[in-house]
N, C-alpha and C positions, 0 to 999 in steps of 0.2 A: 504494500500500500504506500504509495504518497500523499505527504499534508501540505499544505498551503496554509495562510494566514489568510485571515477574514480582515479585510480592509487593513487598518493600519493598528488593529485593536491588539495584536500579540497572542491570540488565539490562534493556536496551531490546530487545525480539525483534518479530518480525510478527505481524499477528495473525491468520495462517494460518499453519502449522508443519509442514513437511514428513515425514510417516511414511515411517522407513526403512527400514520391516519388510517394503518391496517390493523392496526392495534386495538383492541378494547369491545366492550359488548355492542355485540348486533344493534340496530337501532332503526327503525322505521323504514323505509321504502330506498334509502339511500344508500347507507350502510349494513347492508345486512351481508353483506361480505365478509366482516373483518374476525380474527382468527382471536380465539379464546386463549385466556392468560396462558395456560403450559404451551403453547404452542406458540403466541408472541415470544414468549422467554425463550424456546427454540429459537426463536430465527434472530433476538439480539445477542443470542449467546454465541451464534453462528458466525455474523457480523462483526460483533470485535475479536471474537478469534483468531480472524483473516483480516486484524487492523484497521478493520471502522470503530473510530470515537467517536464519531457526530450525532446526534441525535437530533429529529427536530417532529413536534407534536403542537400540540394547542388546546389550551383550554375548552372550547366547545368539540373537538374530536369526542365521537361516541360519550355525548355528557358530562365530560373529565376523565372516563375510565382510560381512554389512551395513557394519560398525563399517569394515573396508577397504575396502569401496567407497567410501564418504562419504569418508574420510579421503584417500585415491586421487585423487577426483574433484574436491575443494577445492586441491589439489597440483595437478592437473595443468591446471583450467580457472585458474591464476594468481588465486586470492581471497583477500585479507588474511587472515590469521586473527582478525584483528579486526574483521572485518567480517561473522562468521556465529557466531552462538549456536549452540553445540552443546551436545545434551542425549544422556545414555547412564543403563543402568540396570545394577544389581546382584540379584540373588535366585537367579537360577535358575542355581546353579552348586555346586560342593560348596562346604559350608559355608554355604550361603545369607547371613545378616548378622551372621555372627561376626566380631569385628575382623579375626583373621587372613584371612577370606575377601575382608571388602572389600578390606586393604591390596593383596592380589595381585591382585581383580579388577580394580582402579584401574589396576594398572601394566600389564593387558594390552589395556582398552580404551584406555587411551594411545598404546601403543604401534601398534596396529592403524589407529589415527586417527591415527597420524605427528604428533600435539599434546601442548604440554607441559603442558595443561591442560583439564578440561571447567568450559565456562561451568553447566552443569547436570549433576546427578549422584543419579540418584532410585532408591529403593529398590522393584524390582518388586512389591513382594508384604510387606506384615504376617509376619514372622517369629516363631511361635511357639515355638519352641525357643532361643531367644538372649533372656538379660535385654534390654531397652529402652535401660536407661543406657549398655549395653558398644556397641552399634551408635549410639548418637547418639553419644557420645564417638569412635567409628573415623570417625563422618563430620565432625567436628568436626574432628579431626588433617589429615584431607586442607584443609578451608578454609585451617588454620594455618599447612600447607605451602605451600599457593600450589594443589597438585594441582587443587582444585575450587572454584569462585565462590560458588557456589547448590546448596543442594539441593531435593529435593524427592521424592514419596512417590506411590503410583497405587496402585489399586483394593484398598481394607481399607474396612473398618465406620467410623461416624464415629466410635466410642469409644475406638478404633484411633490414629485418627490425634488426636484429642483427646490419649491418654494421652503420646501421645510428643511430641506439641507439649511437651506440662507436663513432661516430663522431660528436654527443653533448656532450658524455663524456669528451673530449679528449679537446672542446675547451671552454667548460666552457657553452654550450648551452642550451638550455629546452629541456627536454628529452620528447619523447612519453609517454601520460598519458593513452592512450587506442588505442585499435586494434579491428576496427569495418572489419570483414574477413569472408569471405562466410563458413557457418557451420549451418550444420543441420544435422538430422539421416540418412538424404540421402547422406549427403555429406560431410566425415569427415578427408579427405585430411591432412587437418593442424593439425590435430593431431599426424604425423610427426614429424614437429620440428618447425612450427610457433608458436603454443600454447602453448610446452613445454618452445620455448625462453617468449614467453612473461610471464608466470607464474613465471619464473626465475627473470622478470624481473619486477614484481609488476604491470605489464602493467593488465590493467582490460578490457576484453573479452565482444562485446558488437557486436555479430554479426547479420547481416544481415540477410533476407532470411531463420526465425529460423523457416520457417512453409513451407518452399521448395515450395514457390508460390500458397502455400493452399495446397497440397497434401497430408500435413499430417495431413489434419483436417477434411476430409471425406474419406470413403472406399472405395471411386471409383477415378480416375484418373484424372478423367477431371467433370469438375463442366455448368450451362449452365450460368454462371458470364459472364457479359462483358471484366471482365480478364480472365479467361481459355480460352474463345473464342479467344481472339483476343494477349496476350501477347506470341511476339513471344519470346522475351527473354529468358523467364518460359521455353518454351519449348526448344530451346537451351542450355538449362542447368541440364533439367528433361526428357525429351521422349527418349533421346538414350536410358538410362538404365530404363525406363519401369519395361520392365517385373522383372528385379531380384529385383526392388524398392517396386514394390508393396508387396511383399513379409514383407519388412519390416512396412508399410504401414497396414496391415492387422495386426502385430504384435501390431502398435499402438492404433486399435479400439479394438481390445483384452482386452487388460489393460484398455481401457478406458471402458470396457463392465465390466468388471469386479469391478471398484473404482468405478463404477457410477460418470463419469464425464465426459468431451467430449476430443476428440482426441487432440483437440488445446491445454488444460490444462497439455495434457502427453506430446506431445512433446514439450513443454516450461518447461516443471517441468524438463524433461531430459537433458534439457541444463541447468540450474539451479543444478543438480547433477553432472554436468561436471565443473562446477566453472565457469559457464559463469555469471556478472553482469548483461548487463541487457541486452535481446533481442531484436531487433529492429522489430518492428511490423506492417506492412501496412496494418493499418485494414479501410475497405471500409465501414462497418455496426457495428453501436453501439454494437450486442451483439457478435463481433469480441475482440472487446475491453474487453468485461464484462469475457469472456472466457479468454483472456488471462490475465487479473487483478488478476481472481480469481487463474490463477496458482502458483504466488507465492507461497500460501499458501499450495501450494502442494508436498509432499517429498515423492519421492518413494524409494525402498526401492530398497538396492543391489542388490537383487534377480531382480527384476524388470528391473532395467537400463541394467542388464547382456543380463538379455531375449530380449529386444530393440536392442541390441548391437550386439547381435550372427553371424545375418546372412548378416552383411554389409563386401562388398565384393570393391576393390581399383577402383575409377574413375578418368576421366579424371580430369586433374586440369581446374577448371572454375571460374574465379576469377583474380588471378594473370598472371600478361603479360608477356608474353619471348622478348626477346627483337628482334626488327626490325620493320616495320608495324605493325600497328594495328589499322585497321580501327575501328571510331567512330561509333557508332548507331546514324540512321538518328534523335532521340529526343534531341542526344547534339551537332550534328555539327553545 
């Protein structure tokens, strides 16, 4: 495994990151995928054995049980605490990023992770309704306290995260150390002007969703998993553009037919050639993990990324919020 630094923050993580959003009890129509504590504990046990320390979860994942799982399974497989980066998030909860909302949600994903502290602490979501200064200043208090190391920010507009960068600059605040933001070969949006500001800005690239909810790791569409069956999200985000995706999709087993390696390796190594640090991975089965470990080691070559690249054509934005309503998915209300 290799690590990388997270921004400028001195946190050393892997550069593959384990998504915990597989973690923890079944829950409603969305999650009803996600794998029960002895078998989460399998696959983190799995994970840092083969040199992942990253962790990253959130407070509304399956109710908080994700955040106990992790916290559960680091307790009971005997792991330093100093020896696994944990990352957790705040939004999706009443109050979204009003100071009073973070200070309580801090103290209950704490608590839930049995840690006196998160190495990483990222705001889910652009909050329209809370000034900028009052929520960079509540995440600021937690670094003061000790509560949080680093923070960091996932899927808003680049002007978004622009603004709020310049309003810790401006008052002396902890600046975003990483931008966890929906990107994949199926979906490269933020290549725009989110990823341009954050490169500008030392911010390090750790997105989500880098295997577009398994799509790009088999040459057919739909898998017979208890997630392709059942996550409606996946498909919310992947079945309108279908037919022109798969196209790219077909381009990914290509390269992998050709390097002799499997599709998960190409499309991780491809984000790896984009300057992403480290992908966030929800892998359900050990040799999910073992494919995407071994991708580090993988570097394709310009000709290569070009040919991936060719035939991706502008999608809707899926990620970042417009401001007004926006109804929550029934796993976080």
């Amino acid at each position: 495994m290799k690590y990388t630094e997270l921004g400028n923050s001195g946190i050393m993580a892997s550069r593959i990151c384990v998504g915990c959003m597989s973690y923890g009890v079944p829950s409603d129509d969305f999650l009803r995928w996600t794998l029960d504590y002895e078998t989460s504990r399998d696959m983190i046990k799995f994970a840092f054995d083969h040199g992942v320390n990253f962790f990253d979860t959130a407070n509304c994942y399956s109710h908080g049980t994700s955040e106990e799982f992790l916290g559960r399974a680091i307790r009971e497989l005997g792991i330093k605490r100093s020896d696994v980066v944990i990352a957790s998030k705040v939004y999706f909860n009443q109050g979204k990023l009003r100071p009073e909302a973070i200070k309580r949600e801090i103290e209950g994903t704490l608590r839930r992770l049995s840690t006196d502290y998160l190495d990483l602490y990222q705001i889910h979501r652009f909050d329209y309704s809370t000034p900028m200064d009052e929520t960079m200043a509540a995440l600021h208090s937690l670094i003061k306290d000790g509560k949080v190391r680093a923070i960091g920010a996932s899927a808003m507009y680049g002007y978004q995260f622009y603004n709020l960068q310049m309003v810790a600059e401006r008052n002396g605040f902890t600046p975003f150390s990483t931008m966890q933001n929906h990107y994949n070969l199926l979906y490269r949006e933020d290549e725009r002007d989110l990823i341009p500001v954050c490169k500008q800005m030392g911010v390090s690239l750790i997105p989500y969703s880098p295997l577009a909810s398994g799509h790009l790791t088999r040459p057919s569409w739909n898998s017979d998993s208890p997630r392709s069956a059942t996550d409606q999200m996946a498909r919310n985000k992947y079945d309108f553009t279908m037919q022109q995706d798969m196209k790219i999709v077909e381009r990914v087993a290509d390269v992998a037919g050709q390097l002799g390696v499997t599709m998960t390796e190409v499309a991780l190594a491809w984000q790896f050639a984009k300057g992403v640090a480290a992908p966030i991975v929800g892998a359900t089965k050990p040799h999910h993990f073992a494919d995407a470990i071994k991708s580090v080691d993988l570097e394709l070559t310009a000709e290569e990324v070009a040919y991936l690249d060719e035939l991706y054509l502008p999608h809707k934005v899926k990620g970042a919020l417009s401001e007004g309503p926006n109804p929550l998915p029934p796993f976080i209300k």
